[in-house]
TIRODO-966425 format. One record per residue (C-alpha): z, y, x; residue in one letter; residue number from 1. Coordinates in nm, 2 decimals. Layout:
# residues N
node pz->Z | py->Y | px->X | residu->a | num->NUM .
...
***
This chain:
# residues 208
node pz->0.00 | py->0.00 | px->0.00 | residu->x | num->1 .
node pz->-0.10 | py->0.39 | px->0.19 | residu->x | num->2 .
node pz->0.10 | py->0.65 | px->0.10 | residu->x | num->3 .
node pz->-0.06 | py->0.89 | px->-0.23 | residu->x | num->4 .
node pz->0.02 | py->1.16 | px->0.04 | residu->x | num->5 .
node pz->-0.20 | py->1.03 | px->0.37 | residu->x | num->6 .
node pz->-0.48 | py->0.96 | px->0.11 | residu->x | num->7 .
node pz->-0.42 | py->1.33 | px->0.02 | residu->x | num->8 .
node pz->-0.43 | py->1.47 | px->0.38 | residu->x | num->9 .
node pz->-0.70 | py->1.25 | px->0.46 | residu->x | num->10 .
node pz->-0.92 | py->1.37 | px->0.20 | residu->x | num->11 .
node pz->-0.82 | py->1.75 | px->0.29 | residu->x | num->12 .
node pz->-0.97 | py->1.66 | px->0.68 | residu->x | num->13 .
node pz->-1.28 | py->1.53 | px->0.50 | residu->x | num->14 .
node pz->-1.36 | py->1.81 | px->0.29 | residu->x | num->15 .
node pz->-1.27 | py->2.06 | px->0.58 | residu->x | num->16 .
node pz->-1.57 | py->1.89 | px->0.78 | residu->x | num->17 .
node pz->-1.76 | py->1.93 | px->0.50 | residu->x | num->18 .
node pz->-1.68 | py->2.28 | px->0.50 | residu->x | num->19 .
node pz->-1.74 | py->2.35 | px->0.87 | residu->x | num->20 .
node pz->-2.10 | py->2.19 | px->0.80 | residu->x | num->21 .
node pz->-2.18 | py->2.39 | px->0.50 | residu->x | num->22 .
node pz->-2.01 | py->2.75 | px->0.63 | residu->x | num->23 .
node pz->-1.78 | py->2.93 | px->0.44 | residu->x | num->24 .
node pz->-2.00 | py->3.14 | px->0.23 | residu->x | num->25 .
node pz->-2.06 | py->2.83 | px->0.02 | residu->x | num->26 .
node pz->-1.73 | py->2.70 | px->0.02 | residu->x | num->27 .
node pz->-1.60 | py->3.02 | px->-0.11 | residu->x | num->28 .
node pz->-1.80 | py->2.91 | px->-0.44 | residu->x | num->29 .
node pz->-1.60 | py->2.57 | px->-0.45 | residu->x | num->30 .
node pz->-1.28 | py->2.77 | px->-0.42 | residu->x | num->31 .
node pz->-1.39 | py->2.98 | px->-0.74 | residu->x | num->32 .
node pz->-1.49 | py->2.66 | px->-0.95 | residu->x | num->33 .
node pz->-1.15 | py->2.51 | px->-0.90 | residu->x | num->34 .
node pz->-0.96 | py->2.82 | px->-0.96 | residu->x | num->35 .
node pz->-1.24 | py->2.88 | px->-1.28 | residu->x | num->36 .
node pz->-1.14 | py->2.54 | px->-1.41 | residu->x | num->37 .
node pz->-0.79 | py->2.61 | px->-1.40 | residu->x | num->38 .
node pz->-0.87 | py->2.90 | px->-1.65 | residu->x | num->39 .
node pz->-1.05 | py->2.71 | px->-1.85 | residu->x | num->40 .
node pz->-0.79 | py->2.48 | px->-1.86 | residu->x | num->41 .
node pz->-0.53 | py->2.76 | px->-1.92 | residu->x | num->42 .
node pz->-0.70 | py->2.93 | px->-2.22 | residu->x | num->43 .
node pz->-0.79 | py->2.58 | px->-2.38 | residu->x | num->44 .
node pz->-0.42 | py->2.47 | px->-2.38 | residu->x | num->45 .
node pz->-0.34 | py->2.79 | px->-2.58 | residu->x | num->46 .
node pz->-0.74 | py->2.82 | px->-2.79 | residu->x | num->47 .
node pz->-0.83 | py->2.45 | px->-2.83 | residu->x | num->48 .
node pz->-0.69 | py->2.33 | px->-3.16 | residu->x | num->49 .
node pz->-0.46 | py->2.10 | px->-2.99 | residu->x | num->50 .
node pz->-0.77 | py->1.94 | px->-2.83 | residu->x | num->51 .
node pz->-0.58 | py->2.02 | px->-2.52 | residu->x | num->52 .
node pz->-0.21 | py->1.99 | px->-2.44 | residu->x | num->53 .
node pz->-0.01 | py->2.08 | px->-2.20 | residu->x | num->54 .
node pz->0.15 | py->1.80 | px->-2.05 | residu->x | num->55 .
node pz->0.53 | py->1.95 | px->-2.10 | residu->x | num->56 .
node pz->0.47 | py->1.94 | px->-2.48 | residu->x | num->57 .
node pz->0.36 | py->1.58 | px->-2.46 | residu->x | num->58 .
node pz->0.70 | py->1.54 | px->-2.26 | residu->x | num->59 .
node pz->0.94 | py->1.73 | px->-2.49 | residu->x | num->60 .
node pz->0.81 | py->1.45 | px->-2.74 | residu->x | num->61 .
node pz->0.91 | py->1.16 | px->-2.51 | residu->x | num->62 .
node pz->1.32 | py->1.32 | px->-2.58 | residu->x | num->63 .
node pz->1.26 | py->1.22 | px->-2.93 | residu->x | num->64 .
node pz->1.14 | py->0.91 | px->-2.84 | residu->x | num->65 .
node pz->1.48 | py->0.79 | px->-2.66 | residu->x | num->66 .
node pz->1.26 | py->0.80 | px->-2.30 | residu->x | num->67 .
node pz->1.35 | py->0.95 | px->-2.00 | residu->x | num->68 .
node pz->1.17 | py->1.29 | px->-1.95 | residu->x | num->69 .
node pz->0.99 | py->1.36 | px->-1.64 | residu->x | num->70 .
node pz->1.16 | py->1.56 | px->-1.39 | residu->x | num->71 .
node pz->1.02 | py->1.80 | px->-1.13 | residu->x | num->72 .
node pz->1.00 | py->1.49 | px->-0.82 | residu->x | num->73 .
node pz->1.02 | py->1.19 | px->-1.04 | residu->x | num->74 .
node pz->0.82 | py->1.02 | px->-1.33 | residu->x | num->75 .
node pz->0.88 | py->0.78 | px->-1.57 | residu->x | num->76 .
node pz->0.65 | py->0.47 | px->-1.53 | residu->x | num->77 .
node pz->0.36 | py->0.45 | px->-1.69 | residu->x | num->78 .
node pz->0.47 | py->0.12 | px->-1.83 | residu->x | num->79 .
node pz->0.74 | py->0.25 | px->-2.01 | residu->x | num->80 .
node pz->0.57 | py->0.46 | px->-2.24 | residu->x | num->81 .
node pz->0.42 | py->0.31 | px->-2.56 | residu->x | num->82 .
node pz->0.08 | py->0.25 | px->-2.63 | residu->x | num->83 .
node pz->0.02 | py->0.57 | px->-2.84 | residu->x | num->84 .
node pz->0.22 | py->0.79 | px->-2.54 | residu->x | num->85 .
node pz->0.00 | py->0.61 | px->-2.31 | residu->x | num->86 .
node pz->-0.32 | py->0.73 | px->-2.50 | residu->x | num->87 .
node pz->-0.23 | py->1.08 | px->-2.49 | residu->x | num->88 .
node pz->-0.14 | py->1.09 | px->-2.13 | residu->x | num->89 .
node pz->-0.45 | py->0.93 | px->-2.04 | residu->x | num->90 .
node pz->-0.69 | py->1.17 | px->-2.28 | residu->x | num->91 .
node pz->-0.50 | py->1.48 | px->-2.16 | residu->x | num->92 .
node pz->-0.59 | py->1.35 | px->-1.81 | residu->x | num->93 .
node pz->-0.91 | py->1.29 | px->-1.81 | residu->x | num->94 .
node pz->-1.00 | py->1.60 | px->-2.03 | residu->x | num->95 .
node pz->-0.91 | py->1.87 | px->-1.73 | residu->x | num->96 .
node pz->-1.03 | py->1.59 | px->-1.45 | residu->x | num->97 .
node pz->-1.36 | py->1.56 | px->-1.63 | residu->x | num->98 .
node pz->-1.39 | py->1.99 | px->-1.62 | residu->x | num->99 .
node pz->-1.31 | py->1.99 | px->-1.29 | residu->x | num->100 .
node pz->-1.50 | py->1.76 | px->-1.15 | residu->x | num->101 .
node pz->-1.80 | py->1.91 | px->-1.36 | residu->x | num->102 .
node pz->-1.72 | py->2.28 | px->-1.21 | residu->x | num->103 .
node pz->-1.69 | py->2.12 | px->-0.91 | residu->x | num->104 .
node pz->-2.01 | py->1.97 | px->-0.88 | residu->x | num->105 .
node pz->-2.17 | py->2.29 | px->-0.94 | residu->x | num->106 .
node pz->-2.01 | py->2.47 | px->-0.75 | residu->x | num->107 .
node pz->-2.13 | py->2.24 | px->-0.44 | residu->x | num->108 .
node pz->-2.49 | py->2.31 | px->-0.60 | residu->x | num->109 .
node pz->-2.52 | py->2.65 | px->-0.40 | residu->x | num->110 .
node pz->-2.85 | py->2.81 | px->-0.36 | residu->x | num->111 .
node pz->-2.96 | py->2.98 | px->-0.06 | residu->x | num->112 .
node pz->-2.75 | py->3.28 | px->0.00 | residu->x | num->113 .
node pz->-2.98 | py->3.46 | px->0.18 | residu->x | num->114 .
node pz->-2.79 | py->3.80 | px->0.21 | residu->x | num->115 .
node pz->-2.52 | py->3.59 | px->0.46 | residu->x | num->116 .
node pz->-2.71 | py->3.36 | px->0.61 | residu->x | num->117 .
node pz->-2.85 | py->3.53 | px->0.89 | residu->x | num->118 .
node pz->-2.50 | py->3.67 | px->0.99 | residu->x | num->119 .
node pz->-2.38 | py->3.31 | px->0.95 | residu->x | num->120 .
node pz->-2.69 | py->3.16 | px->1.19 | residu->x | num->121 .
node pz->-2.60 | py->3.43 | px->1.42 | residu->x | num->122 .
node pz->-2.22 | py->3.30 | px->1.45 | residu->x | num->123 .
node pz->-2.26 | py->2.98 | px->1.44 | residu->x | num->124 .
node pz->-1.92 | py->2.89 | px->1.55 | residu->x | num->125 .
node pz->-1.73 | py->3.12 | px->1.35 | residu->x | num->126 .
node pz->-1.96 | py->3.02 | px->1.04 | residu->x | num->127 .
node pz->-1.80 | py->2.63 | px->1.13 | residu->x | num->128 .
node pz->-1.46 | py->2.70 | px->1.21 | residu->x | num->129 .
node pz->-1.41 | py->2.96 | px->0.87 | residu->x | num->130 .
node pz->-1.59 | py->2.72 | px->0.71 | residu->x | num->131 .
node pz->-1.35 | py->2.37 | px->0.82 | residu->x | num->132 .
node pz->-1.05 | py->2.65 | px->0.71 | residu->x | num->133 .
node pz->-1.17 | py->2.70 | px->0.40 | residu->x | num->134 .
node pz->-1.34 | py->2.31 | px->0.33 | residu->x | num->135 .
node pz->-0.98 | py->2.25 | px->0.38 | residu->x | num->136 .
node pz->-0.86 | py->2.45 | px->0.13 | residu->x | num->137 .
node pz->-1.10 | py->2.31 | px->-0.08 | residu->x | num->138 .
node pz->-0.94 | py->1.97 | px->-0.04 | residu->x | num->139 .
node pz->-0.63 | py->2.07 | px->-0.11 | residu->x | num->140 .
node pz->-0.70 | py->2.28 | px->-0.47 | residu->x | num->141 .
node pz->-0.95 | py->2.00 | px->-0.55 | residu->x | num->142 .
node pz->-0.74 | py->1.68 | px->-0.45 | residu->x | num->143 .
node pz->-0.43 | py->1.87 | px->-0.53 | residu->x | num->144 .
node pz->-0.54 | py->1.94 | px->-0.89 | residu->x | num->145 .
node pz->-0.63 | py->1.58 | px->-0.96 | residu->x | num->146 .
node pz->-0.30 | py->1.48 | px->-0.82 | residu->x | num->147 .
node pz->-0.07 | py->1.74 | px->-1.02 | residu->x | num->148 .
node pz->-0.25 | py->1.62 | px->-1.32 | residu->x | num->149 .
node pz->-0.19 | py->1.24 | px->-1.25 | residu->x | num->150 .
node pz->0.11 | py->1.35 | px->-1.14 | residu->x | num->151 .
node pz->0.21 | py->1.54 | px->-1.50 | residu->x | num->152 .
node pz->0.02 | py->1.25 | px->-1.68 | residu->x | num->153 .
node pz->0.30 | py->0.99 | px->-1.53 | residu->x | num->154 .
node pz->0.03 | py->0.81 | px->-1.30 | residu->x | num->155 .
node pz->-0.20 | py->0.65 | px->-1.56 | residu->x | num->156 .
node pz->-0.33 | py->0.43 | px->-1.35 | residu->x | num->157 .
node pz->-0.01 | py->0.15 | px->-1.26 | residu->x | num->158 .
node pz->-0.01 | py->-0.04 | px->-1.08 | residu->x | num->159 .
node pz->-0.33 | py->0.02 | px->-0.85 | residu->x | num->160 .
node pz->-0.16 | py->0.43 | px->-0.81 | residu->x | num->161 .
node pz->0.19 | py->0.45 | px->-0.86 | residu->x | num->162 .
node pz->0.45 | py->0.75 | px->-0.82 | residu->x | num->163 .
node pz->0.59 | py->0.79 | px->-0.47 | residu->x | num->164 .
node pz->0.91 | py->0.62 | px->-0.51 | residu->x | num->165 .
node pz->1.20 | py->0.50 | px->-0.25 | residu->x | num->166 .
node pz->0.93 | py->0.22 | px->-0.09 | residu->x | num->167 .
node pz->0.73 | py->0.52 | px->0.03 | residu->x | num->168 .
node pz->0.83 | py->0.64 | px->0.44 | residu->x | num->169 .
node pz->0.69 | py->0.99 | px->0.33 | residu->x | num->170 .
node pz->0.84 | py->1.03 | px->0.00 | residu->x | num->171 .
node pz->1.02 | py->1.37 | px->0.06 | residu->x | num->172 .
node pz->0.69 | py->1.52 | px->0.17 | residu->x | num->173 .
node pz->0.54 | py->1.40 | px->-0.14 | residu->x | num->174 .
node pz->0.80 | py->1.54 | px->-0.36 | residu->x | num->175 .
node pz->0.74 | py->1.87 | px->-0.16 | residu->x | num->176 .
node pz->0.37 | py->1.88 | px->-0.25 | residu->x | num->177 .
node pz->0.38 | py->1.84 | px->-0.59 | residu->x | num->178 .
node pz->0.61 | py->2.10 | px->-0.67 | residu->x | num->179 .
node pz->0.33 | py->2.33 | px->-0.47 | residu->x | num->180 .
node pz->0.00 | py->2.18 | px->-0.58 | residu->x | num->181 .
node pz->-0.24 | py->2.47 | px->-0.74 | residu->x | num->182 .
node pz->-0.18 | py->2.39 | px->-1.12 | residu->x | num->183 .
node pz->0.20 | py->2.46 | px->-1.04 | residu->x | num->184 .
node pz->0.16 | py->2.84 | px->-0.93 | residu->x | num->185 .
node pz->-0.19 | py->2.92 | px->-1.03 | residu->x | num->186 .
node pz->-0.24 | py->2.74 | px->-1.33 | residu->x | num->187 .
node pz->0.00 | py->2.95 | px->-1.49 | residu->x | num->188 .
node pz->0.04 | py->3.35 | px->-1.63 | residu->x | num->189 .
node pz->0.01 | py->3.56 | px->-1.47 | residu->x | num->190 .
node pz->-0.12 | py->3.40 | px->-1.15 | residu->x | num->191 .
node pz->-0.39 | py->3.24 | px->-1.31 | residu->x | num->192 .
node pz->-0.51 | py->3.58 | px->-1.46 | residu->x | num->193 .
node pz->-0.51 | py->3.77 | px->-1.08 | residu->x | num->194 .
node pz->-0.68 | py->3.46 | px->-0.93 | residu->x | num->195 .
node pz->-0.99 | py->3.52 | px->-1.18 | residu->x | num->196 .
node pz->-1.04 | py->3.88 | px->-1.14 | residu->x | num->197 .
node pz->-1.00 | py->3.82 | px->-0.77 | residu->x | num->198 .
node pz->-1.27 | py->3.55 | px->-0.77 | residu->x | num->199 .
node pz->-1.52 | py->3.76 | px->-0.99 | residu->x | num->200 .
node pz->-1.47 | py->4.08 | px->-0.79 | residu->x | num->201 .
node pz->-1.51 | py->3.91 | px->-0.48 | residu->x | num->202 .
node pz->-1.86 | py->3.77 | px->-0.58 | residu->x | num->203 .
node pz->-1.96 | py->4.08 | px->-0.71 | residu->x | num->204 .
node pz->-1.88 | py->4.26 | px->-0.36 | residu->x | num->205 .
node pz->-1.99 | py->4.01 | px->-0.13 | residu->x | num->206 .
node pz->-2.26 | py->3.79 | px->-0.31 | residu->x | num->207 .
node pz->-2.44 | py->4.03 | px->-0.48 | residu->x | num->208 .
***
């Protein structure tokens, strides 16, 4: 069994190469799709018809229910929820994984940005290394996000991906990251709200 937090670091030193290949131009786009779909994600928990729910109102059910409640570093096993609960967790999952991996996607489909390339042919080596900073970055809001929503979801995936528990040598790190992954302090008022008015203004200034 690997450690949900090596798989999480290792994915953040692949996506950083990626980044140093592609330059940091178009891994600026990436940023803004994830920080886009937590917007999305944001305004459809409040607009959606109950289509989409936040994961804490799914919880505050479970008290009713007689089940322990997930706290901030520990989650009740999958297996402990009933079928219905289980249903839910699993919807609500795949409902924000689905948008992000769409906006994603996109956002990896980058035309030609002609007004930066020739400053980023020019400096090679800076285009590489801002580009592995921010790639990295990129690993950690994209990888981050799927694993605060597993993570809020209570790992619907047992017994192949399981919650760090007492079996795990880095389980104090992993408690540390998710109580810092991006839906924790962006995917929330107002961060959320500065994040998307930074993103937009930023493309206006520099893209356009």
């Amino acid at each position: 069994m690997i450690s949900f937090t090596v798989v999480f670091f290792m994915f953040m030193f692949f996506f950083a190469l990626i980044g140093g290949l592609r330059g940091w131009a178009k891994e600026l786009l990436v940023t803004f799709s994830v920080v886009l779909t937590l917007f999305l994600v944001f305004v459809l928990e409040r607009y959606s018809a109950n289509a989409v729910v936040p994961f804490s109102d799914l919880d505050a059910q479970l008290q009713g229910a007689s089940i322990q409640v997930i706290e901030p570093q520990s989650v009740t096993p999958f297996d402990a929820l009933d079928e219905g609960t289980q249903n839910n967790f699993q919807r609500q999952f795949w409902i924000r994984t689905v948008v992000l991996v769409t906006l994603v996607f996109f956002g990896f489909q980058t035309p030609s940005l002609t007004r930066l390339g020739g400053t980023a042919r020019r400096e090679k080596i800076q285009d590489f290394l801002l580009g592995l900073f921010i790639g990295g970055i990129n690993g950690y809001f994209i990888i981050g996000t799927i694993w605060s929503y597993m993570h809020s979801a209570h790992y619907p995936f047992a017994p192949y991906i399981i919650a760090p528990n007492g079996n795990d040598p880095l389980i104090d790190t992993a408690n540390a990251l998710v109580n810092i992954l991006p839906p924790v302090w962006l995917g929330t008022s107002p961060g959320i709200f500065l994040a998307i008015g930074v993103s937009f203004l930023f493309v206006l200034v520099v893209f356009i």
